[in-house]
C-alpha positions, 0 to 999 in steps of 0.5 A: 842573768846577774841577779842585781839587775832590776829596773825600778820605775818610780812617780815623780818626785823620785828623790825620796826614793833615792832616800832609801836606797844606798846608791853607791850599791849600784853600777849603772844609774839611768837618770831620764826622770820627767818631762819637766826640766826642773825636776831631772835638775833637781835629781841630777844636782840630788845625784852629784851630791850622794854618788861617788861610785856608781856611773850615771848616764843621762841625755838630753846633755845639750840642755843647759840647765842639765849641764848646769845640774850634774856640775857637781860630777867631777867627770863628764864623758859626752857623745854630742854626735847626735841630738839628743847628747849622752853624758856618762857621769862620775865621780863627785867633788 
């Protein structure tokens, strides 16, 4: 029932989008974009260089070239108990 909850779905490529928003403004970001490898990379990498408060939660972890990605994110919590792997991402250099 918190009234900042929503869901946005939004075509790819999703990083203009991001452009207009002020990411810092939301708890929780749910990065699962795309079904191509290069463009979840490109918005992780996008994500770690303009998020500094919000926590961002990923799978598909044991990628990688997602791992590689999201290197800008100071912390990195990781459940590897089961394929795929969950990251829960925070904190940028």
């Amino acid at each position: 029932d918190d009234p900042r909850h929503r869901i946005v779905l939004h075509p790819e490529p999703i990083e203009p989008y991001l452009d207009t928003l002020n990411l810092n403004d939301f708890d929780l970001i749910f990065c699962d974009n795309s079904d191509k490898a290069e463009s979840r990379e490109n918005t992780l990498m996008y994500l770690s260089s303009r998020v500094n408060r919000s926590l961002v939660v990923t799978h598909d972890w044991e990628r990688e070239s997602y791992r590689e990605a999201g290197k800008g994110f100071k912390y990195a919590f990781v459940d590897d108990r089961q394929v795929p792997w969950t990251a829960i991402l925070w904190g940028n250099l």
